[in-house]
Backbone as JSON Lines, residues from 0, in Angstrom:
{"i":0,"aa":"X","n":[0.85,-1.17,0.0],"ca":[0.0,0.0,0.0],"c":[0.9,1.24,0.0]}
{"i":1,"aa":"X","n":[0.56,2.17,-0.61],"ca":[1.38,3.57,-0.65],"c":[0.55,4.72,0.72]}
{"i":2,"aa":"X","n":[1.62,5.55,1.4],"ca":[0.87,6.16,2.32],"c":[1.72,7.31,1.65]}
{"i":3,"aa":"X","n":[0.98,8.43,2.15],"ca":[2.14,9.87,2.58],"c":[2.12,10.69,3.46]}
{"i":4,"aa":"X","n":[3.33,10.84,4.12],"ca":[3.7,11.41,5.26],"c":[4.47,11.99,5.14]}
{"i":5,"aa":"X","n":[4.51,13.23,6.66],"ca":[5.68,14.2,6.48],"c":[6.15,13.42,7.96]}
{"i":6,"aa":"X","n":[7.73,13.27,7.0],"ca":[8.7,13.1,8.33],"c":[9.87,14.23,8.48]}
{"i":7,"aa":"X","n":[10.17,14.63,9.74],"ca":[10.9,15.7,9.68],"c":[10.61,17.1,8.36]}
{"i":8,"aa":"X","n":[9.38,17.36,8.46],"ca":[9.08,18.41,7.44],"c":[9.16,18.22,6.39]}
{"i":9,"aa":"X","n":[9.32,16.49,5.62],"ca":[9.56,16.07,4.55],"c":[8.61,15.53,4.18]}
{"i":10,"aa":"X","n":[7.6,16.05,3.07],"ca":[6.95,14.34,2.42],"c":[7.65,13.65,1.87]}
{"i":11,"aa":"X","n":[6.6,12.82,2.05],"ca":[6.94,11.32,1.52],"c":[6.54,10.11,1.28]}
{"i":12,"aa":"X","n":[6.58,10.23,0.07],"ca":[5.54,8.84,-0.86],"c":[6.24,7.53,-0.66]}
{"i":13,"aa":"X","n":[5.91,6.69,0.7],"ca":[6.07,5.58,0.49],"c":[5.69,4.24,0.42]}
{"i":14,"aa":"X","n":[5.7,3.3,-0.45],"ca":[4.96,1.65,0.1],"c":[5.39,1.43,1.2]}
{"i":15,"aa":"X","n":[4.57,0.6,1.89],"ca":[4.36,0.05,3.43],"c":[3.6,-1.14,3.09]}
{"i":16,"aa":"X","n":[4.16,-2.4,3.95],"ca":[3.66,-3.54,3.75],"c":[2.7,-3.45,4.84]}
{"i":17,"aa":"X","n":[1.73,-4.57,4.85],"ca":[0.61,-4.85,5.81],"c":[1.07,-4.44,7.44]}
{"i":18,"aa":"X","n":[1.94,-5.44,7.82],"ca":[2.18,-5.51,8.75],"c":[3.64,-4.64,9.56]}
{"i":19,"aa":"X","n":[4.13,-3.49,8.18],"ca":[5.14,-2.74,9.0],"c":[4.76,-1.75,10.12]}
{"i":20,"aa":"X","n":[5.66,-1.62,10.96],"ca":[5.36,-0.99,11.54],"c":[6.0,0.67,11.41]}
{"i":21,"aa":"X","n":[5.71,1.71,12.12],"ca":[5.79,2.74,11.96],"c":[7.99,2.72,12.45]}
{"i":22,"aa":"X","n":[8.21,2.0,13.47],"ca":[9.83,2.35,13.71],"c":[10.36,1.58,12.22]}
{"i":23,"aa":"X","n":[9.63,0.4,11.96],"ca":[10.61,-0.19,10.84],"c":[10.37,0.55,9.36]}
{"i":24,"aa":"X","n":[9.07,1.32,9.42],"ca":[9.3,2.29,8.09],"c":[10.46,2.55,8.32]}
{"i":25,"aa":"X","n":[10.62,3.87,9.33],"ca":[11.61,5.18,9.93],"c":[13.02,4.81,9.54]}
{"i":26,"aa":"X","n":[13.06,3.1,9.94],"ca":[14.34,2.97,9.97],"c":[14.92,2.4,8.91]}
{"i":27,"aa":"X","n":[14.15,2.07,7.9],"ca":[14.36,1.71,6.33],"c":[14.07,2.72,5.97]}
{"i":28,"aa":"X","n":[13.7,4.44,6.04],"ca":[14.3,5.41,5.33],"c":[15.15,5.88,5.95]}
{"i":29,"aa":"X","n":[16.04,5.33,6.71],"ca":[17.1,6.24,6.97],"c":[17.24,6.62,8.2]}
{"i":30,"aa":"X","n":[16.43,6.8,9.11],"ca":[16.12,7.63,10.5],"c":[16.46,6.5,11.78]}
{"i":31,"aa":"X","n":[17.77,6.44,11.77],"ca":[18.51,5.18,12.66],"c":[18.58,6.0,14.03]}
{"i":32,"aa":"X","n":[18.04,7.06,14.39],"ca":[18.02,7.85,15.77],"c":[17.0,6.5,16.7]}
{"i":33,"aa":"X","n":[15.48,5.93,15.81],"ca":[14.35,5.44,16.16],"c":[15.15,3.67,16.94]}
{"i":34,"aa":"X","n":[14.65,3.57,17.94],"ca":[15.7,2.79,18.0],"c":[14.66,1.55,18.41]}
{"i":35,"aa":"X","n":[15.19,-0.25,18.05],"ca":[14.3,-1.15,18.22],"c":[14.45,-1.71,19.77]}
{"i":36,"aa":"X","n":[13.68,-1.32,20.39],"ca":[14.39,-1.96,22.15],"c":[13.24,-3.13,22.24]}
{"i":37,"aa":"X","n":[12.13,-2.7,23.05],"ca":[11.2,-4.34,23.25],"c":[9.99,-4.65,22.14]}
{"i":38,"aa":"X","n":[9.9,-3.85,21.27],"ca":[8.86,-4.3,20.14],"c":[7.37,-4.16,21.24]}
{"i":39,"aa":"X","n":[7.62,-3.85,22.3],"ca":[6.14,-3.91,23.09],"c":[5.7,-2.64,23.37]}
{"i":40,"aa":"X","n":[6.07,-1.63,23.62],"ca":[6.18,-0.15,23.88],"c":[6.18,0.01,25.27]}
{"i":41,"aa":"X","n":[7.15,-0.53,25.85],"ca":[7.33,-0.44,27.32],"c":[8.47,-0.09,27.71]}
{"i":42,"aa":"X","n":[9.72,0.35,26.77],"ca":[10.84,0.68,26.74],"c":[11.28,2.29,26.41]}
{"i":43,"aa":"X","n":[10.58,2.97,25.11],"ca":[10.47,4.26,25.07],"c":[11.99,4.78,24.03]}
{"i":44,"aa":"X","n":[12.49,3.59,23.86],"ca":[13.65,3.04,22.62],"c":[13.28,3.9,21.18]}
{"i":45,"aa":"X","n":[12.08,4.06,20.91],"ca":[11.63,4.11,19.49],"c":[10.39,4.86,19.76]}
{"i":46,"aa":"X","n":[10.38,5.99,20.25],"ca":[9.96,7.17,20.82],"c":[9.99,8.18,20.14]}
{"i":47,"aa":"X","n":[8.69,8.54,18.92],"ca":[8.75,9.81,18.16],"c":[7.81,10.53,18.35]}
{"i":48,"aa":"X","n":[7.8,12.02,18.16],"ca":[7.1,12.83,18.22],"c":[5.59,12.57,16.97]}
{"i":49,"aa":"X","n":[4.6,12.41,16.48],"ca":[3.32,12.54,15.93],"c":[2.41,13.04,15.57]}
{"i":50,"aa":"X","n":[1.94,14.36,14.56],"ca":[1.31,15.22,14.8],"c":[1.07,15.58,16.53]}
{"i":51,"aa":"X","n":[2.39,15.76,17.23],"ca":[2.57,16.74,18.23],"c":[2.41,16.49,19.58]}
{"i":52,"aa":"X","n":[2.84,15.06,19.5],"ca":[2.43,13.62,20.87],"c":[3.7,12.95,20.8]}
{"i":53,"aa":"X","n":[4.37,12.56,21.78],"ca":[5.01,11.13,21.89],"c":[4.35,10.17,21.98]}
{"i":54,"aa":"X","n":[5.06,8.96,20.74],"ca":[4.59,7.43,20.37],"c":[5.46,6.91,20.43]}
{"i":55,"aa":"X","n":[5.02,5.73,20.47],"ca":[6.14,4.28,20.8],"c":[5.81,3.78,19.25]}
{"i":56,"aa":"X","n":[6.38,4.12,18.52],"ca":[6.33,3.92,16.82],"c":[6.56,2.37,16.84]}
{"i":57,"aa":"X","n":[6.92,1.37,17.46],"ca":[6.84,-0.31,17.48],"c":[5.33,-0.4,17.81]}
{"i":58,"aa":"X","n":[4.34,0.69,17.92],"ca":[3.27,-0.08,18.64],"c":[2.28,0.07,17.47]}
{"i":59,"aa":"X","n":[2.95,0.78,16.28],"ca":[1.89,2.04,15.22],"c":[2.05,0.99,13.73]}
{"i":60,"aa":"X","n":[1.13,0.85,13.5],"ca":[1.22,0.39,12.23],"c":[1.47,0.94,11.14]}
{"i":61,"aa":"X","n":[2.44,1.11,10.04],"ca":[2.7,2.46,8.89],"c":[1.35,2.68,8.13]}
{"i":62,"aa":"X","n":[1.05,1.53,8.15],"ca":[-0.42,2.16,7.04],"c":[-1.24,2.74,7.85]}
{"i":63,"aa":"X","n":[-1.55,3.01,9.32],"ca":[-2.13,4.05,9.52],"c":[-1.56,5.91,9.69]}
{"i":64,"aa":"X","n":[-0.45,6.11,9.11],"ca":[0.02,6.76,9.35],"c":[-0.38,7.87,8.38]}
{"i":65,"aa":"X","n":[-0.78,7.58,7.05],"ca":[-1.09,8.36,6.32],"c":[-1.46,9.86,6.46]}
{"i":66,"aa":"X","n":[-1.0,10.56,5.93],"ca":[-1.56,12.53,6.3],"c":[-1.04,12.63,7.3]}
{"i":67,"aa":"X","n":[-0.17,11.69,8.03],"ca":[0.49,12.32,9.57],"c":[1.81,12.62,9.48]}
{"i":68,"aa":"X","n":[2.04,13.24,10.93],"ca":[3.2,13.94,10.64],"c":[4.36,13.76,11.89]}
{"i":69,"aa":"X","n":[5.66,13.0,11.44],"ca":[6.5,12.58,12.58],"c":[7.73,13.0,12.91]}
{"i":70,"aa":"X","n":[8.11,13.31,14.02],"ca":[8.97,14.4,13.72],"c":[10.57,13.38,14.44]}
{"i":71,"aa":"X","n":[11.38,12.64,14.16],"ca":[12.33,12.28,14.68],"c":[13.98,13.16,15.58]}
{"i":72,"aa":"X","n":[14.86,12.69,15.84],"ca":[15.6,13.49,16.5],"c":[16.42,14.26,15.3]}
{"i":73,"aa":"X","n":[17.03,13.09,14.08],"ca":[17.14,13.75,13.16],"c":[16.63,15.25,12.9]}
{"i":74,"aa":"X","n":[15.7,15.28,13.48],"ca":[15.29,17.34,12.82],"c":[15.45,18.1,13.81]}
{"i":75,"aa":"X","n":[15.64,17.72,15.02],"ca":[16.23,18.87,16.34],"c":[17.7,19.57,16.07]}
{"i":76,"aa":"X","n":[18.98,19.15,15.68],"ca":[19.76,19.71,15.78],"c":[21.13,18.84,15.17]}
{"i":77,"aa":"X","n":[22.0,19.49,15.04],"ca":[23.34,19.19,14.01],"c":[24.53,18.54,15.63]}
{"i":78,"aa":"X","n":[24.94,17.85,14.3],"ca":[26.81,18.29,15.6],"c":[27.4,19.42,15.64]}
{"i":79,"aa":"X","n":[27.15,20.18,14.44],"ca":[27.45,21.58,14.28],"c":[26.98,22.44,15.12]}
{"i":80,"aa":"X","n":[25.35,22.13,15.72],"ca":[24.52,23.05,15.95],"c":[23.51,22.03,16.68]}
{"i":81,"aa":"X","n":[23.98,21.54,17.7],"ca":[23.13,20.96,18.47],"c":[21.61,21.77,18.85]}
{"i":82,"aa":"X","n":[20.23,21.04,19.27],"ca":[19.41,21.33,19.67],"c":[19.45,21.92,21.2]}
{"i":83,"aa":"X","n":[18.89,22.8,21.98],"ca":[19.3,22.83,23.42],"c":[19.08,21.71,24.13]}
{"i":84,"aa":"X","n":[17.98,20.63,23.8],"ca":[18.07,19.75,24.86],"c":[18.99,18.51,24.05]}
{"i":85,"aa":"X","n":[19.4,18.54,23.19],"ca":[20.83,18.0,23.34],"c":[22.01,18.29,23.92]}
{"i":86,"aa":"X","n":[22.13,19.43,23.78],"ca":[23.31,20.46,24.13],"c":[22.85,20.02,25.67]}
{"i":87,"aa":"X","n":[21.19,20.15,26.76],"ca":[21.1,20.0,27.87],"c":[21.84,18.57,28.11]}
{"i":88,"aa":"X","n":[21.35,17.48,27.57],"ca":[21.95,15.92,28.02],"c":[23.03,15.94,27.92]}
{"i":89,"aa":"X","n":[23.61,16.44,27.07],"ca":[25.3,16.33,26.96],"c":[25.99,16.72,28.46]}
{"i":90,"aa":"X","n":[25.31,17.7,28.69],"ca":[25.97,19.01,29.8],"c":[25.72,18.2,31.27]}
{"i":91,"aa":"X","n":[24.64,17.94,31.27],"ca":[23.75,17.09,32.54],"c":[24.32,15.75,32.58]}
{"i":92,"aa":"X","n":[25.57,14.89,31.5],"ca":[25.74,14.02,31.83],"c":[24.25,12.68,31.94]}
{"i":93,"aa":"X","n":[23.67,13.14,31.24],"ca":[22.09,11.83,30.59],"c":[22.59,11.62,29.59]}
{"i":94,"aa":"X","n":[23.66,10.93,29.31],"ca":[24.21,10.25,28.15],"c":[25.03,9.43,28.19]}
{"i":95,"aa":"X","n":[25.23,7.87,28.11],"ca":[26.13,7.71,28.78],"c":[26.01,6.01,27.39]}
{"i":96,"aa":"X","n":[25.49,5.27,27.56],"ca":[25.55,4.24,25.97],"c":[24.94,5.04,24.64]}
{"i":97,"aa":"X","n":[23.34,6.15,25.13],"ca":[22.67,6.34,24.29],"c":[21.81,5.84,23.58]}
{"i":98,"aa":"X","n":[21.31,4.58,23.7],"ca":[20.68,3.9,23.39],"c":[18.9,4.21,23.65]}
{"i":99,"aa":"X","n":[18.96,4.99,24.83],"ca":[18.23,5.8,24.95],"c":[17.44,7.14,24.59]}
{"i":100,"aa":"X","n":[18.55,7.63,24.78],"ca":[18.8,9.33,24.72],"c":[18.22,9.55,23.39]}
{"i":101,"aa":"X","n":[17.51,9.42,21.93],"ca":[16.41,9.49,21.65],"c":[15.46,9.68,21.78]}
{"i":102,"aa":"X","n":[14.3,8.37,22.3],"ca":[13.62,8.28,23.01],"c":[13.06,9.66,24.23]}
{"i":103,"aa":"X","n":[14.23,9.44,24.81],"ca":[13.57,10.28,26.07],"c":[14.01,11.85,25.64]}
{"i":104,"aa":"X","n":[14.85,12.28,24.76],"ca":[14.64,13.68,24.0],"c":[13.58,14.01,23.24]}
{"i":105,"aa":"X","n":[13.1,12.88,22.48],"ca":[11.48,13.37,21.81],"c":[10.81,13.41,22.71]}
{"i":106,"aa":"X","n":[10.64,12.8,23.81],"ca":[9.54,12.74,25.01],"c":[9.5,14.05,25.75]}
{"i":107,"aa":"X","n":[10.67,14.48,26.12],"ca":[11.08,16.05,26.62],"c":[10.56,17.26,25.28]}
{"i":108,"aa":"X","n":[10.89,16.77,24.8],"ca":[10.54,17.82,23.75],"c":[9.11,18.25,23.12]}
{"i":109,"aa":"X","n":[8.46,16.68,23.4],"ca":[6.84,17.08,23.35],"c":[6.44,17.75,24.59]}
{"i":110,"aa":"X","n":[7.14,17.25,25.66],"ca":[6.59,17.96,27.36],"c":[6.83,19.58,26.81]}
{"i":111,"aa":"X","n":[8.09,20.0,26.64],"ca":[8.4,21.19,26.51],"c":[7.31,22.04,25.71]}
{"i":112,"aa":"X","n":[7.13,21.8,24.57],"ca":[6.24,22.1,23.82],"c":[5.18,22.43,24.03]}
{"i":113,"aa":"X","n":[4.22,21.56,24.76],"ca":[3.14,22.09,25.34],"c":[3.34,22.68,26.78]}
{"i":114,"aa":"X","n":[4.38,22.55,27.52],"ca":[4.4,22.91,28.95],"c":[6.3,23.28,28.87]}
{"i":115,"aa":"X","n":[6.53,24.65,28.75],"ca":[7.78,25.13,29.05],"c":[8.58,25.77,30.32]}
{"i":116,"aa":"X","n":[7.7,25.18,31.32],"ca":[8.1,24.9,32.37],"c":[7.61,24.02,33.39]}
{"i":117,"aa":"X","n":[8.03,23.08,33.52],"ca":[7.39,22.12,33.76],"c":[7.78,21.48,35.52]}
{"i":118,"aa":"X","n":[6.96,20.83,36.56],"ca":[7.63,20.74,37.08],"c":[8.48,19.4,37.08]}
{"i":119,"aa":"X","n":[8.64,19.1,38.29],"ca":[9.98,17.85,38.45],"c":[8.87,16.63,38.27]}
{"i":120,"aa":"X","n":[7.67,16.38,38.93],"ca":[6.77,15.45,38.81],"c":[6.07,15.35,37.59]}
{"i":121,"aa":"X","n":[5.85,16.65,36.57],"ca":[5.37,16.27,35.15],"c":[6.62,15.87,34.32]}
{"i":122,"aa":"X","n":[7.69,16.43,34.43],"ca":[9.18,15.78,33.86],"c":[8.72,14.24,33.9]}
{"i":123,"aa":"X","n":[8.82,13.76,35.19],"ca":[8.83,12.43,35.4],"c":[7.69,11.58,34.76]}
{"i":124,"aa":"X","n":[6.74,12.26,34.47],"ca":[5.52,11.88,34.06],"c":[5.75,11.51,32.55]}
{"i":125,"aa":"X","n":[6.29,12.72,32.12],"ca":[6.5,12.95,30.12],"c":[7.36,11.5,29.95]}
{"i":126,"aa":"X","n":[8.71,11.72,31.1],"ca":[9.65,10.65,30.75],"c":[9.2,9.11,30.98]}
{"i":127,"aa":"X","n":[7.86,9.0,31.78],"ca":[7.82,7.59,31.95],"c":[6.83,6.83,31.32]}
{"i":128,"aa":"X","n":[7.74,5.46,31.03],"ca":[8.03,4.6,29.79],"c":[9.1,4.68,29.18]}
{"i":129,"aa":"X","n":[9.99,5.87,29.86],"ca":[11.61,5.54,28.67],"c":[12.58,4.8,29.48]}
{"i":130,"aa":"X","n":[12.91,4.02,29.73],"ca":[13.88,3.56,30.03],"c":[15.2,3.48,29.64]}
{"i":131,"aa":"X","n":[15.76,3.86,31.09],"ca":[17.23,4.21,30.8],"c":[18.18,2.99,31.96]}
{"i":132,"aa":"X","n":[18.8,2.31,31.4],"ca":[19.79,1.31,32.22],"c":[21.04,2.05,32.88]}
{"i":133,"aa":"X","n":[21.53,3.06,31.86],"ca":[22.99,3.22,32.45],"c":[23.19,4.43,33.66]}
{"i":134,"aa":"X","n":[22.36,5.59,33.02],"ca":[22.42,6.83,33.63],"c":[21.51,7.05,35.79]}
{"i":135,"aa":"X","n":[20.64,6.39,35.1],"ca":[19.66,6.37,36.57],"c":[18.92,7.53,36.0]}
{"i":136,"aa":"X","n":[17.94,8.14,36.66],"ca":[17.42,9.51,35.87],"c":[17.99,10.47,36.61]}
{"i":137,"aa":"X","n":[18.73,10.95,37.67],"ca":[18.52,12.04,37.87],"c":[18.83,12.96,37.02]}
{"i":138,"aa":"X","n":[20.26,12.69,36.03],"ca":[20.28,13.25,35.1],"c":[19.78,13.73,33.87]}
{"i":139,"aa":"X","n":[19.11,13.13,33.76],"ca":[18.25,13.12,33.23],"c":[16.86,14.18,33.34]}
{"i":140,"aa":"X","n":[16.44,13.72,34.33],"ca":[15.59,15.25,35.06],"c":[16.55,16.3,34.28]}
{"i":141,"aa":"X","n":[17.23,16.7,35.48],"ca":[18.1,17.82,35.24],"c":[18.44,18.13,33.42]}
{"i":142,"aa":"X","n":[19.04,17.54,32.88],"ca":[18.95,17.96,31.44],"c":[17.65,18.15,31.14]}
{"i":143,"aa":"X","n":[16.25,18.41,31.38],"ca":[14.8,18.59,30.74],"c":[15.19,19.95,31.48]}
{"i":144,"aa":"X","n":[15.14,19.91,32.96],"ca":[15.56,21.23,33.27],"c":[16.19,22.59,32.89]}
{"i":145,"aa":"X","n":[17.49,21.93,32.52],"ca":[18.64,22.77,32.0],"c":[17.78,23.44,30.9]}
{"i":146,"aa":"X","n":[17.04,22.19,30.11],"ca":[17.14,23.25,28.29],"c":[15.91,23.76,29.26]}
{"i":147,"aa":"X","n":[14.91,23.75,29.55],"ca":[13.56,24.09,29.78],"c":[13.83,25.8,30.07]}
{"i":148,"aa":"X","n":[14.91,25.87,31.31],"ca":[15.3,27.19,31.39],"c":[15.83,28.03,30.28]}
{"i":149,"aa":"X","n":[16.95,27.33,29.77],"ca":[17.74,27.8,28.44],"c":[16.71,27.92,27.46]}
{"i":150,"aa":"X","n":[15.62,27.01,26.51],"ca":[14.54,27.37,26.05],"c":[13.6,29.04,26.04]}
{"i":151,"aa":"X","n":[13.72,28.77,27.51],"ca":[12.95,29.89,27.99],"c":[13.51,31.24,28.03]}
{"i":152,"aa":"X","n":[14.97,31.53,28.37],"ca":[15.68,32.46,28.25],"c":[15.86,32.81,26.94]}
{"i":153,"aa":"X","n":[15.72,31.7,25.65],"ca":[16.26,31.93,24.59],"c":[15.04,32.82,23.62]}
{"i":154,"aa":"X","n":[13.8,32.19,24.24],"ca":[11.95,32.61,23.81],"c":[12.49,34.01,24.02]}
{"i":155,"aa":"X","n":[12.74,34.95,25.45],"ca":[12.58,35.88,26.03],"c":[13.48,36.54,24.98]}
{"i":156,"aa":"X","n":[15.05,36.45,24.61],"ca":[15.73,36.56,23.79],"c":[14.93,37.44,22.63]}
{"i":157,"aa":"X","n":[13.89,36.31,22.07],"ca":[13.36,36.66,20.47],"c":[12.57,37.32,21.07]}
């Protein structure tokens, strides 16, 4: 079946078999940020933004995806020109295999979005379902923190 979608501000005309799912489109065009952890959506591995929601894209079927719109980490920011809440995880030390750190940056980034200041208990809220093995969260917190402020200083800025 052919769908079209915008990924990262891109359309895109593609076949999708019956049973793909929305991470294994992502990651057969290219978008290796989406990552495969339990195929159940209890991990937060393969964690994209959705017309303007965090999803567990292992749980989404591609053919319903059609007219929607997904936004991966790919479109936050460069090595050149990191995003702030990359630039935050880096700084905060929430990085540490990465295997994660996807996941729980689209998840922050939808929190942010609708709520740019958020507290420590909705942080925890946005972030849970991502699981992280290496870091523990506090760092984690704290990097949503860091950019949330930096975000905010940067709004005031413009």
């Amino acid at each position: 079946m052919e769908i079209i979608l915008t990924v990262n501000k891109q359309s895109r005309k593609v076949e999708v078999r019956p049973a793909e799912t929305l991470l294994d489109l992502l990651r057969r065009l290219g978008y290796k940020s989406v990552k495969y952890g339990c195929g159940e959506g209890a991990c937060g591995a393969c964690t994209v933004i959705m017309d303007g929601r965090p999803v567990n894209s292992c749980l989404i079927l591609a053919v319903t995806v059609d007219g929607r719109e997904v936004t991966t980490v790919e479109d936050l920011g460069t090595i050149q020109k990191p995003h702030l809440l990359q630039s935050a995880f880096v700084e905060s030390g929430a990085v540490q295999c990465g295997f994660c750190t996807p996941g729980m940056i689209m998840a922050a980034k939808a929190l942010l979005d609708r709520n740019p200041s958020p507290s420590e208990d909705e942080i925890k809220e946005a972030l849970d379902g991502n699981l992280c093995r290496c870091t523990g969260y506090v760092q984690i917190i704290e990097a949503v923190r860091l950019a949330a402020r930096r975000m905010k200083a940067e709004k005031k800025k413009n």
